[in-house]
N, CA, C and O of each residue as an XYZ file, in Angstrom:
436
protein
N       0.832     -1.178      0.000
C       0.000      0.000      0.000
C       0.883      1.250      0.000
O       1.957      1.462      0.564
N       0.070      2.075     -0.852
C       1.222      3.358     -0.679
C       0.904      4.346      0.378
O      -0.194      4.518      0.908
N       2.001      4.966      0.611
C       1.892      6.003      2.180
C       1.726      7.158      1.777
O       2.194      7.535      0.703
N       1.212      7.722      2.361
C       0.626      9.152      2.386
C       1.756     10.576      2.128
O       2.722     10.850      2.839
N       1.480     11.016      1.413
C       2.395     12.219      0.952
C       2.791     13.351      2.497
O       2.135     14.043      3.276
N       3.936     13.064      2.336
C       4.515     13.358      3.259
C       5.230     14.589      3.485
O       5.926     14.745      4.488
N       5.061     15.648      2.413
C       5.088     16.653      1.799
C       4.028     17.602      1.865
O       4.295     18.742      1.486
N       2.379     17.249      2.448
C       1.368     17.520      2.135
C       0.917     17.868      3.749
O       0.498     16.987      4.501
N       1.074     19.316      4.159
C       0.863     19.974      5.335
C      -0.506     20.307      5.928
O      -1.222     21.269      5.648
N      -0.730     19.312      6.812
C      -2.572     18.840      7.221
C      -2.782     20.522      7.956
O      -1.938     21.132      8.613
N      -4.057     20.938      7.619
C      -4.384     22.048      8.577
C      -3.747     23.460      8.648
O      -3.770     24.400      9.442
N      -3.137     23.165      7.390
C      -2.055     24.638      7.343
C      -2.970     26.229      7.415
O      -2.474     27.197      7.991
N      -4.067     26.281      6.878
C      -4.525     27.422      6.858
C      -5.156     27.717      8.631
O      -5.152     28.838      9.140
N      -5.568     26.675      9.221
C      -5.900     26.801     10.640
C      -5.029     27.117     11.518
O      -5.312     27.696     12.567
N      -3.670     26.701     11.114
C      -2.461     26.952     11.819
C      -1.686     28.192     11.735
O      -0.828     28.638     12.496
N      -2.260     28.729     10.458
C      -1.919     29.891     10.342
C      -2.994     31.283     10.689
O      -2.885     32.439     10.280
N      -4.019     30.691     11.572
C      -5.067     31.715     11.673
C      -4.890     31.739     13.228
O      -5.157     30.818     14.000
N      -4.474     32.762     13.481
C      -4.331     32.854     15.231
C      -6.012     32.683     16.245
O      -5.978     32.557     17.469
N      -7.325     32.712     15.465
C      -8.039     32.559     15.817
C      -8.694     31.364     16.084
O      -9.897     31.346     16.346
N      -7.775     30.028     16.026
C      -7.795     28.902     16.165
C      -7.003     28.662     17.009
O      -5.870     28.886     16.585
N      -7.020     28.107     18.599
C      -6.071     27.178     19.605
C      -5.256     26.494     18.836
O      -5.788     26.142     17.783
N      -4.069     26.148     18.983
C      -3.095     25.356     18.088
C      -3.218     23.805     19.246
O      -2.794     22.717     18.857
N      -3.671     23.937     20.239
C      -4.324     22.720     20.698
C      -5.088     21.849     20.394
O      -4.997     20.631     20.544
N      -6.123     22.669     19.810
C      -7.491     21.987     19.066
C      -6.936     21.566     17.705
O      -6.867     20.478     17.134
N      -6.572     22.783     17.393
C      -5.692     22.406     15.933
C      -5.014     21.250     15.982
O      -5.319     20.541     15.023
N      -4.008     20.631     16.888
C      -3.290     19.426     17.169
C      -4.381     18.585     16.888
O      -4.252     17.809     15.942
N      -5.472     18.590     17.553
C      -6.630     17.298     18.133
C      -6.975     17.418     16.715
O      -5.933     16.828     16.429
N      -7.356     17.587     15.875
C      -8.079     17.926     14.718
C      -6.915     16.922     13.880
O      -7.255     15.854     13.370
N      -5.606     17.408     13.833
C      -4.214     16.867     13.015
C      -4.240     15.376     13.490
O      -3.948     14.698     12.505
N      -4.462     14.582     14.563
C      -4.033     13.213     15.451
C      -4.886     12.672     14.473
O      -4.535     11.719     13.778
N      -6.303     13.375     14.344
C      -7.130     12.748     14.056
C      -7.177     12.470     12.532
O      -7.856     11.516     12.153
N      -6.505     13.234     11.619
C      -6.147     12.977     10.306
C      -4.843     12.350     10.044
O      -4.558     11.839      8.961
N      -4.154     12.396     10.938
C      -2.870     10.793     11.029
C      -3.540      9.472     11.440
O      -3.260      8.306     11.165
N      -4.419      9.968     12.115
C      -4.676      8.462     12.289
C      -5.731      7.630     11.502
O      -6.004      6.445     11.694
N      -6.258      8.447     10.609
C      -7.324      8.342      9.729
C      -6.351      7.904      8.511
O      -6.615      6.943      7.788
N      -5.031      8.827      8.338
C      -3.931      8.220      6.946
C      -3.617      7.430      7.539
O      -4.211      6.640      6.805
N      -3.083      6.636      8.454
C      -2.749      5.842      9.200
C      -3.789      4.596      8.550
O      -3.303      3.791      7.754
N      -4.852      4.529      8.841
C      -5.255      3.411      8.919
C      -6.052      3.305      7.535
O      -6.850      2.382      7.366
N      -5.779      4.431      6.384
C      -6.083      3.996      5.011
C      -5.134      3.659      4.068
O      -5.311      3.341      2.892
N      -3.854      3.785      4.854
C      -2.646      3.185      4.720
C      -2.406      1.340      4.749
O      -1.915      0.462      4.041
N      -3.068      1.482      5.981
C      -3.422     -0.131      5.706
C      -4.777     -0.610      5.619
O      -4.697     -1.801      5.917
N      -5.923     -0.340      5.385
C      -7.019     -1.278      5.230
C      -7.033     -1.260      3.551
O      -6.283     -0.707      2.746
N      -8.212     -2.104      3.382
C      -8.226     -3.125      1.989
C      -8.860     -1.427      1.362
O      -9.809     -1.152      2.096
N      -8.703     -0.550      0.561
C      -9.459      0.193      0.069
C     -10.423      0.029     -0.599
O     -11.135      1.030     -0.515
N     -11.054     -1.099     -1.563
C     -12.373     -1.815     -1.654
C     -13.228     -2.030     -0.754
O     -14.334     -2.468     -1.074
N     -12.777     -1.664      1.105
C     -13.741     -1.933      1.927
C     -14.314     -0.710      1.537
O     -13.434      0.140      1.408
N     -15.650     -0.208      1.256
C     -16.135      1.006      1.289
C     -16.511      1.133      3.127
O     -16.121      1.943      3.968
N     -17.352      0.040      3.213
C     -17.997      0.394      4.646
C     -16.994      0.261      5.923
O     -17.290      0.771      7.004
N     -16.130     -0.256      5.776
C     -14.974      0.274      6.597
C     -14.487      1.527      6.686
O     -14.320      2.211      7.696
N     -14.274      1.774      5.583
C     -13.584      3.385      5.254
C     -14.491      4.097      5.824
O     -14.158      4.779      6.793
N     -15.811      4.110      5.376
C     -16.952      5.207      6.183
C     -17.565      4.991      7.456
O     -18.427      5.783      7.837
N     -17.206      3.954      8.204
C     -17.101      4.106      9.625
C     -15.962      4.882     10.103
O     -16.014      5.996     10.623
N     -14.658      3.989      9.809
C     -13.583      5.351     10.406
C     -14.080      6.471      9.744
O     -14.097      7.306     10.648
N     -14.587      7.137      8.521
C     -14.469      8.657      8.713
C     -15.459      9.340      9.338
O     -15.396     10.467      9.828
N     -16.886      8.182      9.267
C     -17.968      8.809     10.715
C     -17.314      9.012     11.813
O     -17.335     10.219     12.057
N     -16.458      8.135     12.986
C     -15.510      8.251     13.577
C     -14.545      9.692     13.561
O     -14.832     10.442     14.494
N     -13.775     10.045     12.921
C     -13.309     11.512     12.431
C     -14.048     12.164     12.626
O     -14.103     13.047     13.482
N     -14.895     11.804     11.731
C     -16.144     13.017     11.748
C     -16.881     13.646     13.388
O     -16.731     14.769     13.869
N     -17.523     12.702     13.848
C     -17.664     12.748     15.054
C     -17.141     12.881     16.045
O     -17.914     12.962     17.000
N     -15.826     12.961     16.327
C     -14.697     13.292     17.278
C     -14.427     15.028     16.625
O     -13.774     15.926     17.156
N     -14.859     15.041     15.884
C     -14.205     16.998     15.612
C     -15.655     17.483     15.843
O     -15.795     18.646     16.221
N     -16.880     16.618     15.634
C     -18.101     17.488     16.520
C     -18.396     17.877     17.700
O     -19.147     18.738     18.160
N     -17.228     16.611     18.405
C     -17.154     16.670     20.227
C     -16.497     17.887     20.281
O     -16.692     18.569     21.287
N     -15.828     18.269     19.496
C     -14.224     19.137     19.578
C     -15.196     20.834     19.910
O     -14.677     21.704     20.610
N     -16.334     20.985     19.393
C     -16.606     22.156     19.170
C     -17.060     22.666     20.542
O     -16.864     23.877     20.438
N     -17.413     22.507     21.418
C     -17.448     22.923     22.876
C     -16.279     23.539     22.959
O     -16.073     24.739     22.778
N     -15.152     22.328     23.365
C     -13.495     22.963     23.069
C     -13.500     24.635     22.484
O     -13.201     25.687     23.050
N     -13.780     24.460     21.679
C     -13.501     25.675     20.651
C     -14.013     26.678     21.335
O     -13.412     27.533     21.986
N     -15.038     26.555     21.181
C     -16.406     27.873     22.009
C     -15.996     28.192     23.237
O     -15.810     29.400     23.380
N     -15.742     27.373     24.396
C     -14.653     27.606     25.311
C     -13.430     28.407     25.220
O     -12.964     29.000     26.192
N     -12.966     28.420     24.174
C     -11.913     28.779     23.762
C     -12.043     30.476     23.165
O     -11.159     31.332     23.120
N     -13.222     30.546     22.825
C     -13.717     32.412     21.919
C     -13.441     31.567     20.706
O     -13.642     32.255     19.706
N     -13.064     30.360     20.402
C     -13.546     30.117     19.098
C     -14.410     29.305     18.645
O     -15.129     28.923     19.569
N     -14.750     28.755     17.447
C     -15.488     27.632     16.974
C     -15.097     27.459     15.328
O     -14.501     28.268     14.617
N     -15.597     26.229     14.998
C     -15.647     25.337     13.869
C     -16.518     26.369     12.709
O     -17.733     26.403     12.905
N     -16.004     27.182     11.557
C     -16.782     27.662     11.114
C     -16.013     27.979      9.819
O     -14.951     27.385      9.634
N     -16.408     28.771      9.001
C     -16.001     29.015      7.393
C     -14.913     28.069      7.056
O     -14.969     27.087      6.316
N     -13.500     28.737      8.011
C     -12.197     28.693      7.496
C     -12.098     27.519      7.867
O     -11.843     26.792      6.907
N     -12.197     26.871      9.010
C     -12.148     25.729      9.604
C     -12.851     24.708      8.895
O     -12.169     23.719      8.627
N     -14.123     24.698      8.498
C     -14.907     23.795      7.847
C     -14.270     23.737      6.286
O     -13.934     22.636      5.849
N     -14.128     24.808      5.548
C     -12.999     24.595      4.134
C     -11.619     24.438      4.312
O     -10.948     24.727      3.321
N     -10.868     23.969      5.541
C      -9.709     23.632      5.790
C      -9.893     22.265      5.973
O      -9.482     21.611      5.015
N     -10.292     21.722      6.728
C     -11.310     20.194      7.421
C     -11.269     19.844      6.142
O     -10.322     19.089      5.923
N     -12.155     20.180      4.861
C     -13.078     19.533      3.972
C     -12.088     19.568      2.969
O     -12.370     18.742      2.101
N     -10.682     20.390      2.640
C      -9.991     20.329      1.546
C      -8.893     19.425      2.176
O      -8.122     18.847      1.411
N      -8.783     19.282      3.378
C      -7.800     18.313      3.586
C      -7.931     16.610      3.561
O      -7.059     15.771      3.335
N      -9.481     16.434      3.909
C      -9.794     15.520      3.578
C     -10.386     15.183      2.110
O     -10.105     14.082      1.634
N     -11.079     15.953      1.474
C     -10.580     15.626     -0.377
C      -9.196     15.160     -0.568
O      -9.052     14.103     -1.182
N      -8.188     15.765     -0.151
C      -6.843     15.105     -0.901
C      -6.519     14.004      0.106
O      -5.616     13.251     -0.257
N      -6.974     13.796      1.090
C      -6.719     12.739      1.187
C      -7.452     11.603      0.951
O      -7.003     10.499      1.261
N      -8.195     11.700      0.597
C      -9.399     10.844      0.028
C      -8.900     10.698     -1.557
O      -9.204      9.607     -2.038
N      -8.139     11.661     -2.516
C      -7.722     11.251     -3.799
C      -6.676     10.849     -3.593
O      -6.466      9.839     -4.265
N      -5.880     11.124     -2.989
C      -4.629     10.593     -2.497
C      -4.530      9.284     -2.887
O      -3.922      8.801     -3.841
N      -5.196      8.768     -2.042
C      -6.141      7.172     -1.646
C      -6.473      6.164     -2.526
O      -6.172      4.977     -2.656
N      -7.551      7.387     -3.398
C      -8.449      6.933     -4.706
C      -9.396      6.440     -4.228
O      -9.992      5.571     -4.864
N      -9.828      6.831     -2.978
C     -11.046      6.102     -2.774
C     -12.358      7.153     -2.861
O     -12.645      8.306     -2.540
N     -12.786      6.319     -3.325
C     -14.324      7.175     -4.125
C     -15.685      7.408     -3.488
O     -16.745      7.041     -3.996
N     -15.580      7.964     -2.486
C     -16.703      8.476     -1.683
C     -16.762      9.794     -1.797
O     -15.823     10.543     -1.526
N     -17.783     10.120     -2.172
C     -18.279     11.601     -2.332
C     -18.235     12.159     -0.590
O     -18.719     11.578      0.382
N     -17.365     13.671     -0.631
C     -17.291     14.175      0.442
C     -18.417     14.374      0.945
O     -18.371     13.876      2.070
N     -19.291     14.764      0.788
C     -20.567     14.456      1.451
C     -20.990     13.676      2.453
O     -21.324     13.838      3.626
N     -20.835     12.251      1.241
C     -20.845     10.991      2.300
C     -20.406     10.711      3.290
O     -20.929     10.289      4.321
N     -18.720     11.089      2.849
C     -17.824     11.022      3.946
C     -17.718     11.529      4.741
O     -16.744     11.206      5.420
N     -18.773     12.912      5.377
C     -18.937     13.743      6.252
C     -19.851     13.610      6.481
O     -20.215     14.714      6.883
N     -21.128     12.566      6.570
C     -22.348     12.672      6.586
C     -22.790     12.480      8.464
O     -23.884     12.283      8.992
N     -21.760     12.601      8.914
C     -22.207     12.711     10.926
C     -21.515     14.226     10.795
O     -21.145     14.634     11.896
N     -21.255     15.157      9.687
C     -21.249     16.593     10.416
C     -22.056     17.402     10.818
O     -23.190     17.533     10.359
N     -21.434     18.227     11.982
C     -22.420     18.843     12.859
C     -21.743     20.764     13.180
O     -22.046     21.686     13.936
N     -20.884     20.558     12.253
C     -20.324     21.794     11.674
C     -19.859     22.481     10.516
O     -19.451     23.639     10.607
């Protein structure tokens, strides 16, 4: 299986927006290593594998948004088109063919 481009800087526009915790920002990043992580090794023909872990993803960055709001921030424009373009490329990366949609279909931000 091939490994994930390693060249390809997860979350960069969030990291560069001081209006984002670079904490949360971390929690957000674990969670897209460990998501390449494990499409690194599963069968990529599993579809319904793949879209449990990314319900999984998905749902761990909905917990996240309390965090945020706590914080004077939250999950919103920049964050949600940072989230959603990082997971497109990694989803072509991949080649696996789930419409982002789908693949976000437990979002709650």
């Amino acid at each position: 299986m091939d490994k994930f481009d390693d060249r390809y800087v997860l979350l960069q526009a969030m990291y560069e927006d001081g209006y984002y915790p670079y904490y949360l920002v971390d929690k957000i990043k674990w969670q897209f290593i460990h998501l390449i992580e494990f499409l690194e090794e599963v069968d990529l023909k599993d579809k319904a594998a793949i879209q449990n872990r990314l319900d999984e993803f998905t749902m761990f960055i909905n917990n996240l948004q309390q965090e945020f709001w706590d914080q004077g921030s939250e999950i919103e424009t920049v964050a949600r088109e940072c989230i959603i373009s990082n997971l497109e490329y990694i989803l072509q990366w991949f080649k696996v063919k789930i419409p982002i949609d789908v693949a976000l279909q437990e979002r709650e931000w």
